[in-house]
N, C-alpha and C positions, 0 to 999 in steps of 0.2 A: 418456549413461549414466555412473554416477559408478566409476570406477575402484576406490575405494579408500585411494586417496594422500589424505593431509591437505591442505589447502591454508589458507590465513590467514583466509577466508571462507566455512571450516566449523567449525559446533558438535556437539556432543553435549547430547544430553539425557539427564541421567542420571537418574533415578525410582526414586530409595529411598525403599519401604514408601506415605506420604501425603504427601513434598512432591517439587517439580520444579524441578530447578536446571541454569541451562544453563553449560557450560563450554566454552573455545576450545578448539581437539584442538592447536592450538599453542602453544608459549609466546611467540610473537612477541606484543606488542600487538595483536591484533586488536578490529575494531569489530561491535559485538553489532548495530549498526544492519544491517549486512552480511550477516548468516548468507544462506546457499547451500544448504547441505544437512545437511537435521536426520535423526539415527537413533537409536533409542531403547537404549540399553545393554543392557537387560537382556533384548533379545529381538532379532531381525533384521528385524522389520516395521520398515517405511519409514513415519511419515507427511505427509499433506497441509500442505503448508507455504503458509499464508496471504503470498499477494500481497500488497505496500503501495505501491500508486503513486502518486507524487507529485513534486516538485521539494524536494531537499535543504535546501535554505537556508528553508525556510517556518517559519515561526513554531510555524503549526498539526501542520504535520509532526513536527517536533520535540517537540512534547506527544506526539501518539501514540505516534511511535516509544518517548519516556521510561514513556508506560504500558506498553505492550507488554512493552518489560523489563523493567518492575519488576513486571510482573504474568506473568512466565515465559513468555508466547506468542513464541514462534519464528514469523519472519516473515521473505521476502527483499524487500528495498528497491527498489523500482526507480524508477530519475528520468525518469519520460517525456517530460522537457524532452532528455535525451542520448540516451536510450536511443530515441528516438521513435516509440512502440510506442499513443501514445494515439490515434491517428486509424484503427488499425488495431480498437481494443476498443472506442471509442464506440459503432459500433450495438450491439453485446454490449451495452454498459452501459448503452445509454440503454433499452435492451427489458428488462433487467433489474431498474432506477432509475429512469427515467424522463429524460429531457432536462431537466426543471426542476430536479431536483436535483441533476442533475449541474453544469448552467450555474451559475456564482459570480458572480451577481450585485451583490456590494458589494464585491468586488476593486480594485481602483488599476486593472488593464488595463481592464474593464468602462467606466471612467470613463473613460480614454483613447478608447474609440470615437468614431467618428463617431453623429452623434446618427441619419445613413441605418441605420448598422448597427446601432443600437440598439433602433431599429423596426420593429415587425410580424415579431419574432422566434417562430419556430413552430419542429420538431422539426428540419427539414430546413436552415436557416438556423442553428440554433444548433450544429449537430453540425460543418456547414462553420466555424465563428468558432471550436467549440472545438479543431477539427484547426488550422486556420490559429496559432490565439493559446494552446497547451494550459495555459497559465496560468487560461485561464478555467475549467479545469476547477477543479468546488469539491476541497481535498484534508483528507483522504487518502480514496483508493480504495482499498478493503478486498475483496480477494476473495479467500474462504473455501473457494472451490469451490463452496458449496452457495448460498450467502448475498453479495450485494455491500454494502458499509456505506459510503456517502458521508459524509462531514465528521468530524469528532473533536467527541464529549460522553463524557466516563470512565460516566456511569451508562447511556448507549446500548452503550459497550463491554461493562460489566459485563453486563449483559445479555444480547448477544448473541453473547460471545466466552468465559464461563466456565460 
């Protein structure tokens, strides 16, 4: 439960009149990749703060998180390579998603398998390889609360996030 205290990995959302701008509640350099806990100024409702899971360093990562901010959605980051939280959400995600979308099939690790484990991959077999290897998971993992959104395309975001 959030105390109150600012910390370097909270923002505000501040909502004058039609547009939405997020600001650090610190002056330290903080990373907007980061936000923790979003609250809306002009009112004391809390809201749903969109999950982004993925491994920091991705390429693909990096697009989304840069839309994200520049499109005002407040989101926390989490790297389910450190934080190791994916082998705990795959059946969520893959009853959610599906296993074929989640599985990232033209990844570099994919390629690295054994061509055993490459074969006669079905829901139960891929959920094991993507706990074992979570790089195989396709990123980002987007969840909305309501909605999970596998991979980065700006016009599937626009759509399903504004």
């Amino acid at each position: 439960m959030w105390d109150g205290a600012a910390s370097p990995n909270m923002y505000w959302i501040r909502k004058p009149k039609n547009s939405l701008r997020i600001q650090p509640m610190s002056t330290k350099n903080t990373n907007l990749h980061q936000a923790a806990i979003i609250r809306i100024l002009s009112s004391e409702t809390q809201i749903a703060m969109i999950k982004a899971f993925g491994i920091k360093n991705c390429d693909t990562m990096k697009k989304a998180m840069s839309w994200l901010a520049e499109n005002g959605i407040a989101y926390e980051f989490i790297d389910y390579k450190k934080a190791g939280v994916a082998e705990s959400n795959l059946p969520d995600w893959s009853a959610r998603a599906g296993w074929e979308k989640l599985l990232n099939t033209r990844g570099l690790m994919w390629k690295k398998l054994s061509d055993e484990e490459r074969s006669a991959v079905d829901e139960q077999k891929a959920l094991k390889l993507m706990a074992l290897y979570p790089s195989l998971i396709k990123r980002p993992v987007l969840d909305t609360g309501k909605q999970l959104i596998v991979g980065f395309a700006p016009e599937n975001y626009t759509e399903k996030l504004k």
